[in-house]
N, C-alpha and C positions, 0 to 999 in steps of 0.2 A: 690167265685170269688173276686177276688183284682183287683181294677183301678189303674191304676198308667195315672194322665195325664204330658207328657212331657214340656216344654215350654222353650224356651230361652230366654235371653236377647236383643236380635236382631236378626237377620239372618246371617244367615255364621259363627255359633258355635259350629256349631258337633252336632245337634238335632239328626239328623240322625245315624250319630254314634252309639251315645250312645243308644239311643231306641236300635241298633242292639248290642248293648254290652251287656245290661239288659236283654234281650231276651235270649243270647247267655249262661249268666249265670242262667238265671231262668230254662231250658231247659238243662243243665249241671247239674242240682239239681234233674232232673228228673220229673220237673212243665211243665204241656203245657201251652201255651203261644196264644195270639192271640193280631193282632196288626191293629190297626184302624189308617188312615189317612184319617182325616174328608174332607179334600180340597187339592188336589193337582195344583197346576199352574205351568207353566213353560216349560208345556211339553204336548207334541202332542199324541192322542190318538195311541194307538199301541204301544206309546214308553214306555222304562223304566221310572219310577217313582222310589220315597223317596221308597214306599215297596218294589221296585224288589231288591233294594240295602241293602234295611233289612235282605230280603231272603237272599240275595247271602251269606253276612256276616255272620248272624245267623244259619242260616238255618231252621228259622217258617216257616212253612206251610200253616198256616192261616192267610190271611191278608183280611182287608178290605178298600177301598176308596168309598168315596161318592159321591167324584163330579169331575172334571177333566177339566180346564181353559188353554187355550193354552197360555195367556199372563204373566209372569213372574211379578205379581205385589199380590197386598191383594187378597184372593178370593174376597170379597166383589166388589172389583172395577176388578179383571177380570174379574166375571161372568156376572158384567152390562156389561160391554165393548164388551165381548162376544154376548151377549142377550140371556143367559143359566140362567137358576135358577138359583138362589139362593139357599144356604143352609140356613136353619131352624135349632134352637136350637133343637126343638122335635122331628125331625128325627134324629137330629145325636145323642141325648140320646138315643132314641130308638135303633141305631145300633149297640151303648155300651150295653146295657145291653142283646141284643139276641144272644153278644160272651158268656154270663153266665157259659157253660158249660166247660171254659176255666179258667186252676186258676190262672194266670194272666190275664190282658188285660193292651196293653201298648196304649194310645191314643196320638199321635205326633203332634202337633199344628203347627201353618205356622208363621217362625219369633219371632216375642215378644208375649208379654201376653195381650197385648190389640188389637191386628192386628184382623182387622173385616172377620171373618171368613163366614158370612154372614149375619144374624140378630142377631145375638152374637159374644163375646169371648170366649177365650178359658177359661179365668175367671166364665163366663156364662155356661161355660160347666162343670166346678168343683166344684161349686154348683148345680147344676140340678143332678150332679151324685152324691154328697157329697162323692167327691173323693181327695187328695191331690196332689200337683204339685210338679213333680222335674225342678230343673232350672239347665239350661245347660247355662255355661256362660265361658269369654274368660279368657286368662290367662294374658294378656298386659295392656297398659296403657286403661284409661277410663273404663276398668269392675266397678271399684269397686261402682263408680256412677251409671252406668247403671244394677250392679245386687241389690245396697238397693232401685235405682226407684223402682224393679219389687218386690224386698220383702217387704218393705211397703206398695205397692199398695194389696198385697198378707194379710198380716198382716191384715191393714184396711177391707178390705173384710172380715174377718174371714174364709179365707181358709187355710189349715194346708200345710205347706210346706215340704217335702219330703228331702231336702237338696238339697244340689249346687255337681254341679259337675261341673269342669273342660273339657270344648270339645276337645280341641287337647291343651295338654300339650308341651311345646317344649323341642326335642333333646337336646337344648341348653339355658337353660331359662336364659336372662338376668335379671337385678336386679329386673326391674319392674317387670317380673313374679312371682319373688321368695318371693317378698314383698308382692304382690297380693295375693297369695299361703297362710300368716298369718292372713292380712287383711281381708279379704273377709269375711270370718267366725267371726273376730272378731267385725266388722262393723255392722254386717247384722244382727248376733245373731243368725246364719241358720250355719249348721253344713255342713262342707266342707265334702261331703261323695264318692268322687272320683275324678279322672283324666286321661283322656283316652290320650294316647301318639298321639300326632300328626302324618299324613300319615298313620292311621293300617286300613284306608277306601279303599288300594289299597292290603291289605293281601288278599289270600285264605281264603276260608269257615276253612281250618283245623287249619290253624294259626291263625285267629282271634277266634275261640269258645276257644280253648287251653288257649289262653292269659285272655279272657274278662272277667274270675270272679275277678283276680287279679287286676283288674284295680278298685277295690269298697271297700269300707274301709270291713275289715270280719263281723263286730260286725254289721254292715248294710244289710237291704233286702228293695227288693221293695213291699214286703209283712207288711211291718210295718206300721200302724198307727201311722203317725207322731202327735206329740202334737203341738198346735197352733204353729204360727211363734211367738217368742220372739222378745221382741221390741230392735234396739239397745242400744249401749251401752250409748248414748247418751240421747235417747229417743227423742221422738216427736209428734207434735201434730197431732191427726187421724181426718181424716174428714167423714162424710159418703162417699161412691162413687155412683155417677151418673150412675144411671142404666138403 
C-alpha cells in the first residue's frame, strides 16, 4: 500500500479535483484506489460530500469519511459548535491503514496544512503514517507566498513532499500565472508535478478519467517516495515546530 496525503494551500484550490484526478489515473493504470476524507463540514448529513464528487469524477468505489460537521468552518471548530466529537489522530490513522488492502490510498485534508482537523493536522497525520504530502496550490497572484509558507513548514517538519500541483490552471493564464508557473518550483525547491485545467470538476465520469493521466508530469506517480523537501533557493532558517 502507498499513502498519498493531499493538502493545499488554502481552501478553494482544487483539493478535490485533483485527489479525483490521481485516482482517476492510478485506476487508468489498473491500481485500486481507496480514498479517505478524515472530516467533512459544510454539508448536511444525506448530502453529497468532497467523496461523492470524487466518485462521480473518478469513478473509486471505495471511499471512506469519519466525521461529518454541518457548519462550513475548521472541523475542529465545527464539531465544538456542533457538540459532535471530535476527531483524534488515532482513529483517523487507524482508518488509513485498515484501506491496506488497496494499492493506493489518497487521504484529502480540509483547507491548508495546519487547519485543526481535530486534535491534529494533517501535518500530524503525515507523520503518524510516515507518509508524504502532495500540495495543491493556486495558479495567481499570492501562491507563491502562501505555497513556500506550506513547503517550509513541510521542510522543517521533516516530512517529504510529493510535489505541487496546479488546482485549476486557467483557459487563459495571464502574466501572473505564467510567471507563477516558473516560480513556484524555483522558489520552493518542490517540483511542479502537474496542473489540472480549470472547470473539468463539471465533465462527465468518461471525460474526466480520459483526460486525468495527462494532467501529471509522465516521469511522476503518486506511488513514488519523494526525497525530503529541498530548502529554497535562498535558504532559511528552520525552527523546530510546535507540536
Amino acid at each position: 500500500m502507498s499513502v498519498l496525503l493531499i493538502s493545499g494551500t488554502s481552501t478553494d484550490v482544487g483539493k478535490t479535483v485533483v485527489v479525483a484526478a490521481i485516482a482517476a489515473a492510478a485506476l487508468a493504470s489498473g491500481r485500486s484506489v481507496a480514498v479517505c476524507k478524515p472530516g467533512q463540514t459544510g454539508v448536511a448529513p444525506g448530502e453529497p460530500g468532497d467523496l461523492a464528487e470524487i466518485q462521480r469524477l473518478s469513478g473509486v468505489a471505495r471511499t471512506v469519511e469519519l466525521a461529518r460537521y454541518p457548519d462550513p468552518l475548521a472541523p475542529e471548530t465545527a464539531a465544538r459548535r456542533a457538540g459532535l466529537p471530535e476527531l483524534t489522530l488515532a482513529e483517523t490513522a487507524a482508518a488509513v491503514d485498515a484501506l491496506t488492502d488497496a494499492d493506493l490510498v489518497l487521504v484529502e485534508g480540509a483547507g491548508g496544512l495546519l487547519v485543526r482537523l481535530g486534535d491534529f493536522t494533517l501535518l500530524d497525520l503525515a507523520h503518524a503514517l510516515h507518509a508524504p504530502v502532495l500540495l495543491v496550490t493556486a495558479a495567481g497572484l499570492g501562491t507563491l507566498n502562501h505555497t513556500e509558507l506550506t513547503t517550509r513548514t513541510l521542510h522543517t517538519a521533516g516530512v517529504p513532499c510529493a510535489g505541487l500541483v496546479i488546482g485549476a490552471w486557467p483557459a487563459e493564464p495571464d502574466l501572473a500565472a505564467e510567471c507563477n508557473r516558473i516560480d513556484l518550483p524555483r522558489q520552493t525547491g518542490v517540483r511542479l508535478v502537474g496542473s489540472v485545467p480549470a472547470g473539468v470538476g463539471s465533465w462527465d465520469l468518461e471525460r474526466f478519467t480520459v483526460a486525468a493521466p495527462g494532467w501529471f508530469a509522465r516521469d511522476w506517480s503518486p506511488f513514488d517516495r519523494p526525497r525530503p523537501v529541498a530548502a529554497p533557493r535562498d535558504g532559511f532558517r528552520t525552527l523546530s515546530p510546535h507540536r
